[in-house]
C-alpha positions in Angstrom: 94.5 77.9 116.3 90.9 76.9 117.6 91.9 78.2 121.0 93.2 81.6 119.5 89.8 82.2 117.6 87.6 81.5 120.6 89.6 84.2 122.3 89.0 86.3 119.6 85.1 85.4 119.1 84.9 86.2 123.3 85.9 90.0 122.3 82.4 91.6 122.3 81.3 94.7 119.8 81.7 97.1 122.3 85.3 96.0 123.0 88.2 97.9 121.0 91.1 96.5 119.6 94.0 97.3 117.8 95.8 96.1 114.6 99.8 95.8 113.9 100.5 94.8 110.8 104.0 93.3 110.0 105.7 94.7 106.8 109.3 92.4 106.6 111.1 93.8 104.2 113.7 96.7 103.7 115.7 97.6 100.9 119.3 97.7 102.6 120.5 96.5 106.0 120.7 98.3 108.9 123.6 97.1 111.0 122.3 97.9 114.7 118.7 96.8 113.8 117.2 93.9 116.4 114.2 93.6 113.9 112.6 91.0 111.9 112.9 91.9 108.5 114.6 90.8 105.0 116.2 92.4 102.4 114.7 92.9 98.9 116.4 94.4 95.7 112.9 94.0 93.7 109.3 94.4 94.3 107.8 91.1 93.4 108.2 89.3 96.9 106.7 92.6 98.7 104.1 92.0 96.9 103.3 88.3 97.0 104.0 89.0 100.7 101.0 91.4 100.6 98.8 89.3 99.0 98.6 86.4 102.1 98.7 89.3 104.3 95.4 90.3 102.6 94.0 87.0 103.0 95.2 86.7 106.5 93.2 90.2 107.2 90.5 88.3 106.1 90.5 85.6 108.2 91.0 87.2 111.2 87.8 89.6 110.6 86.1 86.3 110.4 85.9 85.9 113.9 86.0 89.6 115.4 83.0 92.0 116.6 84.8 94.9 118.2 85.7 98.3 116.5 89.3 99.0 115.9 90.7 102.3 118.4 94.5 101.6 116.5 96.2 100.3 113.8 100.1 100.4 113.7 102.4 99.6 110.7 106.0 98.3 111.6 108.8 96.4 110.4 111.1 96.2 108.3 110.4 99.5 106.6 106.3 99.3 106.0 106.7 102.2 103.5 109.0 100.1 101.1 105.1 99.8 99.8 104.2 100.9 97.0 101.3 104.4 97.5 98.8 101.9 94.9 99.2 98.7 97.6 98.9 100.9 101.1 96.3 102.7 99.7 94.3 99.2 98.5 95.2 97.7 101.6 94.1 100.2 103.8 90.6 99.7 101.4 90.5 96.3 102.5 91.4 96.8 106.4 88.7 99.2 106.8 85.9 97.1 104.5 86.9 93.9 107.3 87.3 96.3 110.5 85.0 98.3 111.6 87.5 101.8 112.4 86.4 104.3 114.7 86.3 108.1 113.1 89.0 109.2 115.8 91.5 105.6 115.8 95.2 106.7 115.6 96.7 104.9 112.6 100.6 105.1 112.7 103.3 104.0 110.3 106.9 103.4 111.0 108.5 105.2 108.6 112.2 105.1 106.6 113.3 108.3 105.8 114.7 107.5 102.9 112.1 105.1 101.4 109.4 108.1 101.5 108.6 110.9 98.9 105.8 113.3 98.4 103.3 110.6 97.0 103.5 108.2 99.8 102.9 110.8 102.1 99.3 112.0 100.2 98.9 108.4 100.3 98.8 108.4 104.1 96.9 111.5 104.6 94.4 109.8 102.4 94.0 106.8 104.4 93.3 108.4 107.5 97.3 107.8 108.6 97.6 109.9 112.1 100.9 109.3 113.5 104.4 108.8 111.5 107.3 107.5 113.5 111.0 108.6 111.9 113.7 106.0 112.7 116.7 109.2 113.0 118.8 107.2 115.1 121.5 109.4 114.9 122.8 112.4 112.6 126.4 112.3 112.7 127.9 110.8 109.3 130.2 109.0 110.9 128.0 107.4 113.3 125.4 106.8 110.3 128.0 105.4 108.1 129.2 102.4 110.7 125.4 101.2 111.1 124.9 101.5 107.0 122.3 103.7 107.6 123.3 106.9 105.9 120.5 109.9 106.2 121.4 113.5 106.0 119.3 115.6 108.5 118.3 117.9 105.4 116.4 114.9 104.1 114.8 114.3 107.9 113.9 117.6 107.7 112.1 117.7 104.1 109.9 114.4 105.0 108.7 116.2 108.3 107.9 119.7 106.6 106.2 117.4 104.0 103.9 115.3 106.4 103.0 118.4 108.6 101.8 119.6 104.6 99.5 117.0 104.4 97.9 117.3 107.9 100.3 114.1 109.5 101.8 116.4 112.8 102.0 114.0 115.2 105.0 113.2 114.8 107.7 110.5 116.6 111.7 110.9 116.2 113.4 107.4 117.2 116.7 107.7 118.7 119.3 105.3 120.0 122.0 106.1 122.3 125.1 103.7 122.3 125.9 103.3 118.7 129.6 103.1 117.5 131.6 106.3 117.3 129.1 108.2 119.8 130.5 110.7 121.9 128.8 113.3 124.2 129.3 115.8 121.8 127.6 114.0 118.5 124.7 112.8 120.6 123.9 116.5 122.1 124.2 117.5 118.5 121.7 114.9 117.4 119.4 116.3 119.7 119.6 119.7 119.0 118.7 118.8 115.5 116.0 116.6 116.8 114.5 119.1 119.2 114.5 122.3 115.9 112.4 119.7 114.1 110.0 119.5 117.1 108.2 116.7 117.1 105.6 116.1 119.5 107.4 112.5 120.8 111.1 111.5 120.9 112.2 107.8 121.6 115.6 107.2 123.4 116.4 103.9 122.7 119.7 102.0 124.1 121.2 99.7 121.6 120.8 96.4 121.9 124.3 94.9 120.5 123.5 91.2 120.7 125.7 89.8 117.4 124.8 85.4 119.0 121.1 86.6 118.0 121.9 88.9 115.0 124.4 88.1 113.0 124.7 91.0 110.7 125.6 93.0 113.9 129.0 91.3 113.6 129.3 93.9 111.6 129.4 96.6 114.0 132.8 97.2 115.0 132.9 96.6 118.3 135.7 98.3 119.3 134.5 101.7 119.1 130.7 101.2 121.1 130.7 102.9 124.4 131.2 100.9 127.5 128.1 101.1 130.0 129.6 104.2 131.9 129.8 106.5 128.7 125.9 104.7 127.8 125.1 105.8 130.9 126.9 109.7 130.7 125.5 109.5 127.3 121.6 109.1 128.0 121.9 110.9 131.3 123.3 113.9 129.4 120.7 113.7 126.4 117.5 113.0 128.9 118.5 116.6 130.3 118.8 118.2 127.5 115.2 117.1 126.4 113.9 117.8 129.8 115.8 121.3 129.6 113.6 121.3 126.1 110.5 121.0 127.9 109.8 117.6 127.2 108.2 115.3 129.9 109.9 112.0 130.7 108.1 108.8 130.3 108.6 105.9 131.4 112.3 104.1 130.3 112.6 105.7 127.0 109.9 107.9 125.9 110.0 112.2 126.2 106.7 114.1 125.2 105.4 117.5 124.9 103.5 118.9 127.8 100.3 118.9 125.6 100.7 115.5 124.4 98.4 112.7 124.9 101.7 110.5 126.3 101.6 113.0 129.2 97.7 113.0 129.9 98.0 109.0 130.5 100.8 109.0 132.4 99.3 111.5 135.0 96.0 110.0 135.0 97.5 106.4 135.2 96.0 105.1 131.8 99.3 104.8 129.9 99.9 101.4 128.4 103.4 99.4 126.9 102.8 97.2 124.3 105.1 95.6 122.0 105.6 99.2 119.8 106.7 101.1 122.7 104.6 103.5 125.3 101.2 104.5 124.3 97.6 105.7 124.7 95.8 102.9 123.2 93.9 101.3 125.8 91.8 98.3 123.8 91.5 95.5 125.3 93.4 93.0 122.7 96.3 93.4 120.1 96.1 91.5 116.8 99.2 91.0 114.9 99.3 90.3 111.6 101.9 88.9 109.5 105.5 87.0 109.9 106.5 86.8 113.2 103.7 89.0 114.1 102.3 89.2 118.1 99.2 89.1 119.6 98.0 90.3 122.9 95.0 89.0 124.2 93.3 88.9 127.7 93.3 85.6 127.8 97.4 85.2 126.7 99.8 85.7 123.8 99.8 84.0 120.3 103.1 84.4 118.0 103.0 84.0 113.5 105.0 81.9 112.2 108.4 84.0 111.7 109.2 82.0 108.6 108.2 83.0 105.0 107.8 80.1 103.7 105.7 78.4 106.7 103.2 81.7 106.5 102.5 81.2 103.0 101.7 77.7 102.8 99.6 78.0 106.0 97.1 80.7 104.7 97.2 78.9 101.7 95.3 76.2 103.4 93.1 78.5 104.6 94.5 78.4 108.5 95.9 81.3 110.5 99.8 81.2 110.8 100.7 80.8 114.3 103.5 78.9 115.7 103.5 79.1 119.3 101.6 80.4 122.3 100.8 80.5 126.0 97.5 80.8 128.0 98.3 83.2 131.4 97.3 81.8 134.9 96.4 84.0 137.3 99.7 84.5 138.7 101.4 85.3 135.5 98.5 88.3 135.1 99.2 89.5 138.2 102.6 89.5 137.5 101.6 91.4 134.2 99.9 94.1 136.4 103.1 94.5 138.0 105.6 94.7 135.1 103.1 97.2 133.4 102.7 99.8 136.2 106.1 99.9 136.9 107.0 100.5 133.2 104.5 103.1 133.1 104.4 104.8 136.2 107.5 103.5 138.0 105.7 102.8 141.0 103.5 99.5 141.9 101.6 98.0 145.1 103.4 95.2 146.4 102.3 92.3 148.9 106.3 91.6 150.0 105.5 88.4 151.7 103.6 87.4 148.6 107.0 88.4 146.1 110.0 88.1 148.7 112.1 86.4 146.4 112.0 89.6 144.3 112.4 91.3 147.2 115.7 89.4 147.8 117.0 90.3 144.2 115.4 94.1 144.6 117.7 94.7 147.6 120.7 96.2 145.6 118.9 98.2 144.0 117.3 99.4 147.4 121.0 100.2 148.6 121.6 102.2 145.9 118.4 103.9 146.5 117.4 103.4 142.6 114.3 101.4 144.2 112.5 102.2 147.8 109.5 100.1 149.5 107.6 101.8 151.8 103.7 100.9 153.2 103.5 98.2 150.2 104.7 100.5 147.3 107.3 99.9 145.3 109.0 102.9 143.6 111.7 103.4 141.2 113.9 106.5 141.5 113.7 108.9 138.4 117.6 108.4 138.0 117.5 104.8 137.4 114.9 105.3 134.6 117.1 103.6 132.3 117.7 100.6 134.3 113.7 100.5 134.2 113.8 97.4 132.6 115.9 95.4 134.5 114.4 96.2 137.5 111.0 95.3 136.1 111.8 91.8 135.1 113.0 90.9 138.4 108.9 89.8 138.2 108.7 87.9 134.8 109.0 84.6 136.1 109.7 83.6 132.5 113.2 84.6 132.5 115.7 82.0 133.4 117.9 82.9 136.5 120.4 80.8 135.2 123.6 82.5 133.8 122.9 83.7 130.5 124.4 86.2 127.6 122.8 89.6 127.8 123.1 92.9 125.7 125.2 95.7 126.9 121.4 97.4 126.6 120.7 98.9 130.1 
C-alpha cells in the first residue's frame, strides 16, 4: 500500500488521470458474462457496498494532485443504482477530484435496469458516454444466455438518452453466442446500425466454464466452432465497414467523425482495461472490488472479495491484494503490445525479440503478419486474431500447455 500511494503522490497537478469505478452487482445472471459481479434481489448490500466505495474515494484523493480527463462506470450493471445514490456520489467524486469542464464521463449501462429518471440523472451529472450491452437481438439467442431484451426496449433507452443530451453512444456486441447463425447476426446488425450509434463493439465470446462456472450453463452444443466465429465476424465486420464505420483495432468500428478515428490516424489511441479509447492520462485508478489500476510505475489490483474490501477500508487502509512494479523490459514490452493493439503495426529490434520472431513465423506464412526494415505489421484480415498475435510479447504468459477460450 505505501508503495502504491507514493506512486500516486509522484502524479503531479498538471498530470491527468482517469477514474473507473467498480459497481459489482446485477440483478439476474447473465450466462456468457466473464465479469466480476454478484447477484442481488434487494437493495441493502448495493448500498452498504456504496458506502466503503465512498470512503475508498476518499482515501484515494488523499494522496492525488492531478485533474481527472475520465471517469468510467462498469461492472456488474453500475445503473442497478439508485438516481438518489449516482447523483450523491457523483457529488462526492467531483468535491475529492478536481474534473476538467470537457472529461468524458461514461457508464456501462443495462438496458433493462434504466428508465427515464436515471437517464436525467446522468445528464445531470455531467455523464458523456453510455455504453449499451445489446449483445445480440435474436430471442432465441437472448434466451440461452438469460439475457432477454427486446430491440424495442434498446431502442426507447437510446431515443431517451439522445433526449437528454447523452449522444455518444456505444452498442456492445458479441459474436459466438449459442444459436448464432449468419443470418441472426447480420440481423443484429442491421438493428444495431438503424439505431446509429456513434461506436459499436464486436466482442468474441469468451466461453471459459473452469473460470466461470455459471457458463456451464451455456449449452455447449449449439456454440459455433472457430470456422463459423470466424465466417461470423468476418461477415459482420463488412457489413459495418459497408455501413461506413471505420475499423479499429481487434474489436472496435467507429463513425468517420468520431474521436476513435482521429486517434487512430494520428497515433494517440490508447487500450486500457474498458476497451479502445481517447483517454490519454497518464494513470488509471480503480476503485472498488477487484478494481485495476494503471500506473507508470506498474499495476495494483483491489481485493476481489467483499468481505476483505470492507474490513480493509474499515481500518482505514486501501484494499489492494496484489501488485507488480514494471522493469524496463516489461515497459518496453508494453510499448509493443499497445501499438500493435492500436495501430497493428510496431518497430521491432528482431535480434533483440527473436524468440517472438520464432513463434511470429506462422503467422508470417500465412501472411497475417509481415516484417520488413524493423516493422512489424499485422494484416487487416487477421484483425481478430489481434490478440493472440500480440501476446506472443507478454512475457507473463506461461508457454506451457494451458486451457484457452475458443475466443480468437
Amino acid at each position: 500500500m505505501k508503495m502504491y500511494c507514493e506512486w500516486l503522490e509522484t502524479l503531479e497537478p498538471r498530470d491527468t488521470l482517469s477514474l473507473y469505478f467498480h459497481i459489482p452487482y446485477c440483478q439476474k445472471l447473465c450466462w456468457f458474462c466473464g465479469c466480476h459481479t454478484k447477484i442481488v434481489n434487494h437493495y441493502e448490500p448495493i448500498l452498504n457496498y456504496l458506502d466503503f466505495l465512498e470512503r475508498e474515494v476518499e482515501l484515494v484523493a488523499r494522496h492525488v494532485t492531478s485533474t481527472v480527463q475520465h471517469v468510467h462506470f462498469g461492472g456488474g450493471s453500475p445503473t442497478i443504482l439508485k438516481p438518489d445514490d449516482f447523483l450523491r456520489f457523483m457529488d462526492l467524486v467531483r468535491q475529492c477530484f478536481t474534473i476538467n469542464p470537457d472529461a468524458e464521463i461514461a457508464v456501462e449501462m443495462d438496458p433493462r435496469n434504466v428508465d427515464e429518471k436515471k437517464i436525467a440523472v446522468y445528464a445531470q451529472t455531467g455523464v458523456t458516454r453510455a455504453s449499451l450491452g445489446v449483445q445480440d437481438f435474436n430471442p432465441r439467442v437472448q434466451k440461452a444466455i438469460n439475457r432477454v431484451q427486446s430491440y424495442t426496449l434498446v431502442r426507447r433507452v437510446v431515443e431517451t438518452l439522445r433526449a437528454k443530451g447523452i449522444n455518444a453512444l456505444n452498442l456492445d456486441l458479441i459474436y459466438g453466442l449459442p444459436f448464432q447463425t449468419l443470418k441472426s447476426i447480420t440481423e443484429t446488425i442491421e438493428q444495431t446500425l438503424s439505431l446509429e450509434p456513434s461506436r459499436i463493439s464486436l466482442f468474441g465470446y469468451a466461453h471459459v466454464p473452469w473460470m466461470k462456472k455459471h457458463q456451464k450453463l451455456v449449452p455447449e452444443e449449439a456454440l459455433p466452432d472457430s470456422e463459423q466465429r470466424r465466417y461470423m465476424y468476418e461477415y459482420a465486420a463488412s457489413i459495418l465497414k459497408d455501413a461506413g464505420y471505420i475499423a479499429i483495432g481487434l474489436d472496435h468500428f467507429a463513425q468517420p467523425h468520431d474521436d476513435l478515428v482521429l486517434s487512430t490516424n494520428n497515433k494517440t489511441l490508447q487500450r486500457n482495461f474498458q476497451g479502445y479509447t481517447t483517454d490519454t492520462a497518464k494513470a488509471l485508478i480503480g476503485m472498488g472490488v477487484s478494481a485495476i489500476s494503471s500506473m507508470p510505475q506498474g499495476y495494483v489490483q483491489n481485493t476481489t472479495s467483499g468481505i476483505d474490501y470492507a474490513q480493509i477500508i474499515k481500518e482505514g487502509d486501501l484494499p489492494l491484494s496484489r501488485g507488480i512494479v514494471l522493469t524496463e523490459e516489461d515497459k518496453l514490452r508494453r510499448d509493443i503490445i499497445m501499438a500493435l493493439m492500436c495501430t497493428m503495426e510496431a518497430p521491432l529490434d528482431s535480434t533483440s525479440y527473436s524468440k517472438e520472431m520464432a513463434l511470429l513465423k506462422p503467422y508470417i506464412e500465412t501472411g497475417d503478419v509481415s516484417y520488413e526494415d524493423g516493422m512489424l505489421k499485422v494484416h487487416p484480415s487477421a484483425r481478430n486474431r489481434l490478440r493472440m498475435i500480440a501476446s506472443i510479447f507478454d512475457s507473463y504468459l506461461s508457454t506451457a500447455d494451458h486451457r484457452y477460450s475458443c475466443a480468437s
